[in-house]
PDB file as gemmi writes it, atoms N, CA and C in Angstrom:
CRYST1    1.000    1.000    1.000  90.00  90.00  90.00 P 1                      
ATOM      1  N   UNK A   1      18.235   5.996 -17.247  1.00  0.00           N  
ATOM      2  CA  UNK A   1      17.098   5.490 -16.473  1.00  0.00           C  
ATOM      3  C   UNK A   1      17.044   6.268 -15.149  1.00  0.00           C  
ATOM      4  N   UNK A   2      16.323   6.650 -14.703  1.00  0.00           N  
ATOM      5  CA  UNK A   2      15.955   7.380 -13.599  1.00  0.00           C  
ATOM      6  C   UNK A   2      16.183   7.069 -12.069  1.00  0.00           C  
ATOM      7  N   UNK A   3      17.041   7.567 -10.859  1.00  0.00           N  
ATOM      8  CA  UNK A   3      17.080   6.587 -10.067  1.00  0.00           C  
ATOM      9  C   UNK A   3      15.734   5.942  -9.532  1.00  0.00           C  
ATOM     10  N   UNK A   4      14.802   6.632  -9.416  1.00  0.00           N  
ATOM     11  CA  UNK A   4      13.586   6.165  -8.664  1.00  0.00           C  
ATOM     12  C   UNK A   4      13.106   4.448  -9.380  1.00  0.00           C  
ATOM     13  N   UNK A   5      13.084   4.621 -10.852  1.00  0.00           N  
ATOM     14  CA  UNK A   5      12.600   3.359 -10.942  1.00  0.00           C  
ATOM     15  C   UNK A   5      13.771   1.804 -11.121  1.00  0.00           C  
ATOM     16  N   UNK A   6      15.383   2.581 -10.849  1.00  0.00           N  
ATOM     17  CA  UNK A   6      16.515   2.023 -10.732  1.00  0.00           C  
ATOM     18  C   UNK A   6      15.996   1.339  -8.789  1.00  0.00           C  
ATOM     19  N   UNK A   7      15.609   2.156  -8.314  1.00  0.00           N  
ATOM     20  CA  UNK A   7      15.726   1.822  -6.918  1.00  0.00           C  
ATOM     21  C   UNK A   7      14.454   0.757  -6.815  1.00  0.00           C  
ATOM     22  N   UNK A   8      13.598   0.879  -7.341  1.00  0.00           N  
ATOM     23  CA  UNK A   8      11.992  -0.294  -7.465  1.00  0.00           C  
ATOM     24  C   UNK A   8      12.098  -1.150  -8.445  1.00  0.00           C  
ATOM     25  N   UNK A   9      13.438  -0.766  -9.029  1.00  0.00           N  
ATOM     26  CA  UNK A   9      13.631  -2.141  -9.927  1.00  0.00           C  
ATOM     27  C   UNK A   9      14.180  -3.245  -8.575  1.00  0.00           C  
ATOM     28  N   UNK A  10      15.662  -2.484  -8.016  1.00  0.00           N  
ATOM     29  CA  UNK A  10      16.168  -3.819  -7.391  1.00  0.00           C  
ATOM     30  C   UNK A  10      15.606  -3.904  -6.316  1.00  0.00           C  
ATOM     31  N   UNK A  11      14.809  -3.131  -5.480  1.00  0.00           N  
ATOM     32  CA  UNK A  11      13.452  -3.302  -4.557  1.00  0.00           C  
ATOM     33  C   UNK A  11      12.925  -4.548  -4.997  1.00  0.00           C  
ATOM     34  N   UNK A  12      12.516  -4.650  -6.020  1.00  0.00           N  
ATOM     35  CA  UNK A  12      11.627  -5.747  -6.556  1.00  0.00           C  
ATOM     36  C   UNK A  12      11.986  -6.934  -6.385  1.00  0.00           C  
ATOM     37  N   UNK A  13      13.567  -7.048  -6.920  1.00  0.00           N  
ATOM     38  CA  UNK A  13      14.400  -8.204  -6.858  1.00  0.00           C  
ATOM     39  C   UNK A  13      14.881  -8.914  -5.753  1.00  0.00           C  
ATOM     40  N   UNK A  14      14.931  -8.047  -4.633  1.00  0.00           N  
ATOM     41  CA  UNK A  14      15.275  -8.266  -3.262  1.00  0.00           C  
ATOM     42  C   UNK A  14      14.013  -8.615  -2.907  1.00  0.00           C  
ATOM     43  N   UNK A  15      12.601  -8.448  -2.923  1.00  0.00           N  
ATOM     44  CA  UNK A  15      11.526  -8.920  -2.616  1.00  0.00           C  
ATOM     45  C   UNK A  15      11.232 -10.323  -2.782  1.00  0.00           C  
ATOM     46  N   UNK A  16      11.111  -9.914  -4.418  1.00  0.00           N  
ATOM     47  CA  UNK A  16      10.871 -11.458  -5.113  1.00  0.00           C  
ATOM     48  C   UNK A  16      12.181 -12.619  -4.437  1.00  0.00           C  
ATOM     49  N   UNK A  17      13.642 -12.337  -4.608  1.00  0.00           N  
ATOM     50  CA  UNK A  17      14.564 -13.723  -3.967  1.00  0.00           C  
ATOM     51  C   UNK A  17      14.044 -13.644  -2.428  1.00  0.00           C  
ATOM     52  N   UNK A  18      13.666 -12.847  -1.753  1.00  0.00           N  
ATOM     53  CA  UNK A  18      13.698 -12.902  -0.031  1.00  0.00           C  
ATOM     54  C   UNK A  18      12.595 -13.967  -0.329  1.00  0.00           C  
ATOM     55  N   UNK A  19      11.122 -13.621  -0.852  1.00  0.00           N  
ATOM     56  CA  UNK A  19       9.890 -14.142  -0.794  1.00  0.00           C  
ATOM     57  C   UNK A  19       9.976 -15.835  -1.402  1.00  0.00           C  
ATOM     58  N   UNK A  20      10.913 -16.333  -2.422  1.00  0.00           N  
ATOM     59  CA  UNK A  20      11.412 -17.112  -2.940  1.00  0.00           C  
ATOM     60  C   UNK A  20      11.818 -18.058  -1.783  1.00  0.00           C  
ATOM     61  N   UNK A  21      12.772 -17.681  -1.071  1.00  0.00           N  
ATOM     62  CA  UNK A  21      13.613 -17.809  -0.341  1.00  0.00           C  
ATOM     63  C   UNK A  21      13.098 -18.603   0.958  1.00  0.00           C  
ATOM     64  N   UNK A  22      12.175 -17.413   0.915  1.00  0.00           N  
ATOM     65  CA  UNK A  22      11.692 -18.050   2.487  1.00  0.00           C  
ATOM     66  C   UNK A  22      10.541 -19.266   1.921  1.00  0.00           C  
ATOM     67  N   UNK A  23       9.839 -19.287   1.166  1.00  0.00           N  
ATOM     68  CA  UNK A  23       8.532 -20.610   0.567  1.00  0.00           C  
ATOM     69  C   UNK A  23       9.649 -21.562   0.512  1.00  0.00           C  
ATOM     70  N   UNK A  24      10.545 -21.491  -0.729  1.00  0.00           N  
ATOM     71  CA  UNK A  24      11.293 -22.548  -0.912  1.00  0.00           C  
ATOM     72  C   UNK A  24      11.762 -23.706   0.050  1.00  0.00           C  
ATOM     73  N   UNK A  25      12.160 -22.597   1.747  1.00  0.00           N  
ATOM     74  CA  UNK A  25      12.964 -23.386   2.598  1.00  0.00           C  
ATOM     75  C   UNK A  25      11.723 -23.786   3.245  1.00  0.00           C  
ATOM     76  N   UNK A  26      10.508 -23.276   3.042  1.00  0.00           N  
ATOM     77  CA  UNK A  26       9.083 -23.725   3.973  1.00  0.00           C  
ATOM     78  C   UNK A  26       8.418 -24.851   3.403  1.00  0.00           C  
ATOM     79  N   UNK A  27       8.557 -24.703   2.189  1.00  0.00           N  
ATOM     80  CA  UNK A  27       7.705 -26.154   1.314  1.00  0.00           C  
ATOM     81  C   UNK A  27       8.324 -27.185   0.595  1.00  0.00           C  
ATOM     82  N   UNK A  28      10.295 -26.900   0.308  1.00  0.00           N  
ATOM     83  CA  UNK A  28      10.905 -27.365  -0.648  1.00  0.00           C  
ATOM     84  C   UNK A  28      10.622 -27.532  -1.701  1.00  0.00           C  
ATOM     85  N   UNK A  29       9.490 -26.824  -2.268  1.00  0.00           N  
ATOM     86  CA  UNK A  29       9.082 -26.862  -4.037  1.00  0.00           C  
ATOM     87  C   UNK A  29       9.651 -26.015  -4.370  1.00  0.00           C  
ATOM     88  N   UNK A  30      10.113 -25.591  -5.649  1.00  0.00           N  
ATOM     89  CA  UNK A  30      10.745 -24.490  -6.267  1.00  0.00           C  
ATOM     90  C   UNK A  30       9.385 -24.303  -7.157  1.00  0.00           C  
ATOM     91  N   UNK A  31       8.103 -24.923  -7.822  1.00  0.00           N  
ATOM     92  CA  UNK A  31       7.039 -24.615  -8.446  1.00  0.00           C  
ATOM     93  C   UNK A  31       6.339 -23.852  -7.627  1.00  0.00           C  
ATOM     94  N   UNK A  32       5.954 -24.325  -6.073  1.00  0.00           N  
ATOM     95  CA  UNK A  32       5.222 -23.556  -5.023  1.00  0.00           C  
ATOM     96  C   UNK A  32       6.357 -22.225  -4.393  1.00  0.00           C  
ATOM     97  N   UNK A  33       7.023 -22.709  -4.024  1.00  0.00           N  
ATOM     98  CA  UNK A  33       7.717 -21.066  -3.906  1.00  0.00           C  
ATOM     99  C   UNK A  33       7.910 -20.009  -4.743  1.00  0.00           C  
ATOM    100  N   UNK A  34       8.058 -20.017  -6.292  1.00  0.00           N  
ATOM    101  CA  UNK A  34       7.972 -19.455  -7.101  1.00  0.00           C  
ATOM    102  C   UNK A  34       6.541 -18.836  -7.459  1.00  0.00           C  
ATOM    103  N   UNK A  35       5.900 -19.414  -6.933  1.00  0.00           N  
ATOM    104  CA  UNK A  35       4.214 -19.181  -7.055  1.00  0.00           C  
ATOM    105  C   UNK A  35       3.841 -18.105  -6.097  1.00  0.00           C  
ATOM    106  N   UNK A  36       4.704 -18.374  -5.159  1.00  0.00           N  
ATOM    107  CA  UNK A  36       4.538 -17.724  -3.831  1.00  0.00           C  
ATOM    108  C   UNK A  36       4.831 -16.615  -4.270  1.00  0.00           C  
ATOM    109  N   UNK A  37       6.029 -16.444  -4.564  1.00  0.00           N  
ATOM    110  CA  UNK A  37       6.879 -15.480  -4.889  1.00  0.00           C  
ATOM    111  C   UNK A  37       6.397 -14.554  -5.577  1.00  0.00           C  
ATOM    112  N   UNK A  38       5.573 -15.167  -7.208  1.00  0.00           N  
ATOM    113  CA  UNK A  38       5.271 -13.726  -8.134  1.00  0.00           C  
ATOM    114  C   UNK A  38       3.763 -13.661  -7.231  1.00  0.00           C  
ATOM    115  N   UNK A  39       3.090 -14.376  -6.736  1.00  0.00           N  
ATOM    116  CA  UNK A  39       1.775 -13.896  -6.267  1.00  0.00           C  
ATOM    117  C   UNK A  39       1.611 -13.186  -5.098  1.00  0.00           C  
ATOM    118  N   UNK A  40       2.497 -13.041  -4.156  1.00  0.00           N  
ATOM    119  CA  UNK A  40       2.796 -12.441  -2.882  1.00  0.00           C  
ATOM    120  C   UNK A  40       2.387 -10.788  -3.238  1.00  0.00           C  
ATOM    121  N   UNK A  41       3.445 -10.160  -4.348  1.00  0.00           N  
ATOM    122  CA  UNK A  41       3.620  -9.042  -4.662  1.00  0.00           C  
ATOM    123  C   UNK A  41       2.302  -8.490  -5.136  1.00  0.00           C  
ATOM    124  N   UNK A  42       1.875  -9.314  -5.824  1.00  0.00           N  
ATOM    125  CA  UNK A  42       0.810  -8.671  -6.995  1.00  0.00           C  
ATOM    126  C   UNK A  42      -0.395  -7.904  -5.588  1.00  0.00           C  
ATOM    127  N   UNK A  43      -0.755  -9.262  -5.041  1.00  0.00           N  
ATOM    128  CA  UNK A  43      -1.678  -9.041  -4.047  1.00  0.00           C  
ATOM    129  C   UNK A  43      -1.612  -8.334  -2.965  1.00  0.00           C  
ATOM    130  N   UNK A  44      -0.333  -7.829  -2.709  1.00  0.00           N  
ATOM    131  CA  UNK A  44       0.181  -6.868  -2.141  1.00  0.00           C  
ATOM    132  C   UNK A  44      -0.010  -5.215  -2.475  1.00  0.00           C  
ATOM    133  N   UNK A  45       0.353  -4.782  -3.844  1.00  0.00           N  
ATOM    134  CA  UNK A  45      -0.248  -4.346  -4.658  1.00  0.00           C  
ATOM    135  C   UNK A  45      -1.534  -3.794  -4.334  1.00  0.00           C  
ATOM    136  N   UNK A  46      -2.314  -4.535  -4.406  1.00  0.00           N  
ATOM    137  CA  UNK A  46      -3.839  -4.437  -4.636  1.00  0.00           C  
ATOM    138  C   UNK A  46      -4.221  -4.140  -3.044  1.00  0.00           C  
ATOM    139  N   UNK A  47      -3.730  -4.946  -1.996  1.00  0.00           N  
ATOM    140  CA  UNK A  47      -3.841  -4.498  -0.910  1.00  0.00           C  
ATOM    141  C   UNK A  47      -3.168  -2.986  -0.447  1.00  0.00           C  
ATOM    142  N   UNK A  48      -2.058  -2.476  -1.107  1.00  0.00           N  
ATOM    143  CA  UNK A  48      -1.605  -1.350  -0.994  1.00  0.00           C  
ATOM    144  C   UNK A  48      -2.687   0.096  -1.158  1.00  0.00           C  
ATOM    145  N   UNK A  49      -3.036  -0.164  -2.902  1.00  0.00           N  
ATOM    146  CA  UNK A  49      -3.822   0.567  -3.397  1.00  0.00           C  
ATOM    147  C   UNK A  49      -5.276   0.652  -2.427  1.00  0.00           C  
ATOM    148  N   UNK A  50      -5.856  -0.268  -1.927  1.00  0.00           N  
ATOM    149  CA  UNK A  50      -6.860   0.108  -0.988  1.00  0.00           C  
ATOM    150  C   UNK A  50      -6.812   0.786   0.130  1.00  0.00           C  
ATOM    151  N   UNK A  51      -5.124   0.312   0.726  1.00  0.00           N  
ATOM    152  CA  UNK A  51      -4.612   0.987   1.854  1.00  0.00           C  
ATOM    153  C   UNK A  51      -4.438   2.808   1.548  1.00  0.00           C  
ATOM    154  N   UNK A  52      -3.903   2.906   0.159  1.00  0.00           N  
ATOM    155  CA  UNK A  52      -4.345   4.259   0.093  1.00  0.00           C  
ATOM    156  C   UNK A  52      -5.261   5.077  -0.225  1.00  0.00           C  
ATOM    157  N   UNK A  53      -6.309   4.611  -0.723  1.00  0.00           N  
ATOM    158  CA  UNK A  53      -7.550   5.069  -0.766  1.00  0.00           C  
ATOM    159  C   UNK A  53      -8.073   5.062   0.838  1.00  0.00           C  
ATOM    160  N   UNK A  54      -8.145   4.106   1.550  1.00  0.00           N  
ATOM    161  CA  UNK A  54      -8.424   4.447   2.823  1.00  0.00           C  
ATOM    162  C   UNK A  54      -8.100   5.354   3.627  1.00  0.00           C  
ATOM    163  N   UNK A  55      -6.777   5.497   3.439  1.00  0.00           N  
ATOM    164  CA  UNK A  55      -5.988   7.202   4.047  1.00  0.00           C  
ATOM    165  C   UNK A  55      -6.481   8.117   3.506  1.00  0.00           C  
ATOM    166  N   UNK A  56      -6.817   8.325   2.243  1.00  0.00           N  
ATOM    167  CA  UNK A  56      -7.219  10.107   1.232  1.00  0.00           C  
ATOM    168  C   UNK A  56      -8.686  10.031   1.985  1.00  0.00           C  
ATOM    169  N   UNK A  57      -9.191   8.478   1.972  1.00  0.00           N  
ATOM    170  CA  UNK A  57     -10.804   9.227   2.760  1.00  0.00           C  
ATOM    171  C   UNK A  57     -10.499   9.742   3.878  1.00  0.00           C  
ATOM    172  N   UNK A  58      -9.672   9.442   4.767  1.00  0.00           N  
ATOM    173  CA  UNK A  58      -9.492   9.681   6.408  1.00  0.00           C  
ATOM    174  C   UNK A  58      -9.205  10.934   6.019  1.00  0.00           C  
ATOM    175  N   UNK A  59      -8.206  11.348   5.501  1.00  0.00           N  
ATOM    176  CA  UNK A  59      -7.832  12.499   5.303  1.00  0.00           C  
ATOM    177  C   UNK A  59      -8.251  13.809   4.967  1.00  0.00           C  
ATOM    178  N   UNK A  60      -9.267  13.480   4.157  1.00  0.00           N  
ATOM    179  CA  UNK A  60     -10.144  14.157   3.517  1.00  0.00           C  
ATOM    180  C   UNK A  60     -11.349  14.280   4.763  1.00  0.00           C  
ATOM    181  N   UNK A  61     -11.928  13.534   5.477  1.00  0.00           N  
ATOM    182  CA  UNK A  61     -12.751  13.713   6.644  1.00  0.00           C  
ATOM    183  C   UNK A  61     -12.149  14.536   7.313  1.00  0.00           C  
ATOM    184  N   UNK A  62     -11.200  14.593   7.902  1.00  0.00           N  
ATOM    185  CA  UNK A  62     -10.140  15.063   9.041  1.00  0.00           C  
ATOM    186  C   UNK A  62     -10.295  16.677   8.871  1.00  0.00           C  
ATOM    187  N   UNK A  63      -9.916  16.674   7.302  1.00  0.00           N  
ATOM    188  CA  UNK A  63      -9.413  18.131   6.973  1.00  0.00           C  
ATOM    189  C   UNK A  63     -10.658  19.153   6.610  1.00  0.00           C  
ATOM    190  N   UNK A  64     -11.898  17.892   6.565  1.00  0.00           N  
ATOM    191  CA  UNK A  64     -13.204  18.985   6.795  1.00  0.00           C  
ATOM    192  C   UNK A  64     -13.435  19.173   7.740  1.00  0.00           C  
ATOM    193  N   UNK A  65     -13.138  17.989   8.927  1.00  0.00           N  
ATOM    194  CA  UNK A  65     -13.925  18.377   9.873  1.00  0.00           C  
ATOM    195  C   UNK A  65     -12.726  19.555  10.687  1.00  0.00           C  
ATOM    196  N   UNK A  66     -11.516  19.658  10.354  1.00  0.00           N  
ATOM    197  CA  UNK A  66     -10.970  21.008  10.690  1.00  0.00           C  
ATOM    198  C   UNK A  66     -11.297  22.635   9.827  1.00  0.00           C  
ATOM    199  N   UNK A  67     -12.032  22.104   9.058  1.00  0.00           N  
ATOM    200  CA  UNK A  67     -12.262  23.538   8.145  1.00  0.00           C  
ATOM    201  C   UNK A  67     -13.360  23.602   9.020  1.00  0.00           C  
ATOM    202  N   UNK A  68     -14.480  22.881   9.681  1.00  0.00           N  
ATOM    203  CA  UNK A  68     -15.792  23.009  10.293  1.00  0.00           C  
ATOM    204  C   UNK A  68     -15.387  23.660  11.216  1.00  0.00           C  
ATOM    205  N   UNK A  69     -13.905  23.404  12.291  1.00  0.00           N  
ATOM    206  CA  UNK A  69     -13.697  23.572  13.585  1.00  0.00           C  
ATOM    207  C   UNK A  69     -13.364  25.191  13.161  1.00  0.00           C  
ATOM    208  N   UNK A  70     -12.845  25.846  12.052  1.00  0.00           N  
ATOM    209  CA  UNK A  70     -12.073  26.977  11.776  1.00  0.00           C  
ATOM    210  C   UNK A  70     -13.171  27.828  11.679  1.00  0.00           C  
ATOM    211  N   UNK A  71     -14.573  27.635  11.146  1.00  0.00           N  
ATOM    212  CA  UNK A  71     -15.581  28.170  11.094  1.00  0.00           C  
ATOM    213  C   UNK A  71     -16.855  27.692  11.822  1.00  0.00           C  
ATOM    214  N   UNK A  72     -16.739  28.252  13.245  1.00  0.00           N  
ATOM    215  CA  UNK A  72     -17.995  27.735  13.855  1.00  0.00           C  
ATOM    216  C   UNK A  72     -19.675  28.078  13.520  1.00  0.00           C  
ATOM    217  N   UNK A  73     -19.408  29.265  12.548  1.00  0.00           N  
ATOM    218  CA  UNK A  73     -20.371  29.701  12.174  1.00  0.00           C  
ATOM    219  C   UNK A  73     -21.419  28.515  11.158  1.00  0.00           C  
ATOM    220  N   UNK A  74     -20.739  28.304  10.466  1.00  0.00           N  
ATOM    221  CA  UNK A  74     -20.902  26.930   9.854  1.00  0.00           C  
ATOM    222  C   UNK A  74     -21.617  25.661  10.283  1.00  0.00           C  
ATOM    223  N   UNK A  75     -20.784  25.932  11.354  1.00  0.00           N  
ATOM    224  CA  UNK A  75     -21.011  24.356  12.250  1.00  0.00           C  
ATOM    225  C   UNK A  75     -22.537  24.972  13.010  1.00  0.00           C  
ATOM    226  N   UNK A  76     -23.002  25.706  13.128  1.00  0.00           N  
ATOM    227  CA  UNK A  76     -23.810  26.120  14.053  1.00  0.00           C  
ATOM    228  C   UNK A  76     -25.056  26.537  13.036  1.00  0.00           C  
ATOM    229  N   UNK A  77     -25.026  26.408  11.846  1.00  0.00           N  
ATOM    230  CA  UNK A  77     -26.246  27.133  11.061  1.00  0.00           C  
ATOM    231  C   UNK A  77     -26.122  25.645  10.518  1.00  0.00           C  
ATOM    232  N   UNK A  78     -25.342  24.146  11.188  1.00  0.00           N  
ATOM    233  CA  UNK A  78     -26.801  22.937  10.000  1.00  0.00           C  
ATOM    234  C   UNK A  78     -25.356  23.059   8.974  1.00  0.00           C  
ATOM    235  N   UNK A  79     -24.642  23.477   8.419  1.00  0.00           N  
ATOM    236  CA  UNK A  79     -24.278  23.032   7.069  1.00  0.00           C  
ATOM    237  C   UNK A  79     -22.893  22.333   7.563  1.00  0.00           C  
ATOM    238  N   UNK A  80     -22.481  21.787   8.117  1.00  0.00           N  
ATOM    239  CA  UNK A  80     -21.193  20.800   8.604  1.00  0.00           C  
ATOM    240  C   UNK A  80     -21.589  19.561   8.843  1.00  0.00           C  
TER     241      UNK A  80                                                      
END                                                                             
């Protein structure tokens, strides 16, 4: 098995008991902390994936508007 997904395996596990951990001692349910627990991640997840799409756009702006700055000619004939 590969270390990378050896290391996001027990990543995971340390997530999920911390996230466990902390609902459990906040609500004393083990049904609601456990809830907490697998739903925390997922939505995390999903918030991640937007978080990186938001960077490749920034990024992608950034690095035109430095190709514009590299060619002023460009910038000055309308097409930037």
């Amino acid at each position: 098995m590969p270390l990378d997904l050896i290391k996001t395996a027990t990543y995971l596990s340390i997530h999920l008991t911390v996230g466990f951990t902390v609902a459990y001692v906040m609500t004393g349910s083990v049904a609601l902390a456990g809830g907490i627990a697998l739903i925390e991640p997922v939505i995390n997840a999903v918030a991640f994936f937007f978080h990186e799409k938001a960077w490749k756009h920034y990024l992608a702006r950034r690095a035109e508007a430095g190709s514009d700055r590299a060619n002023p000619a460009r910038h000055q004939a309308g097409l930037a």
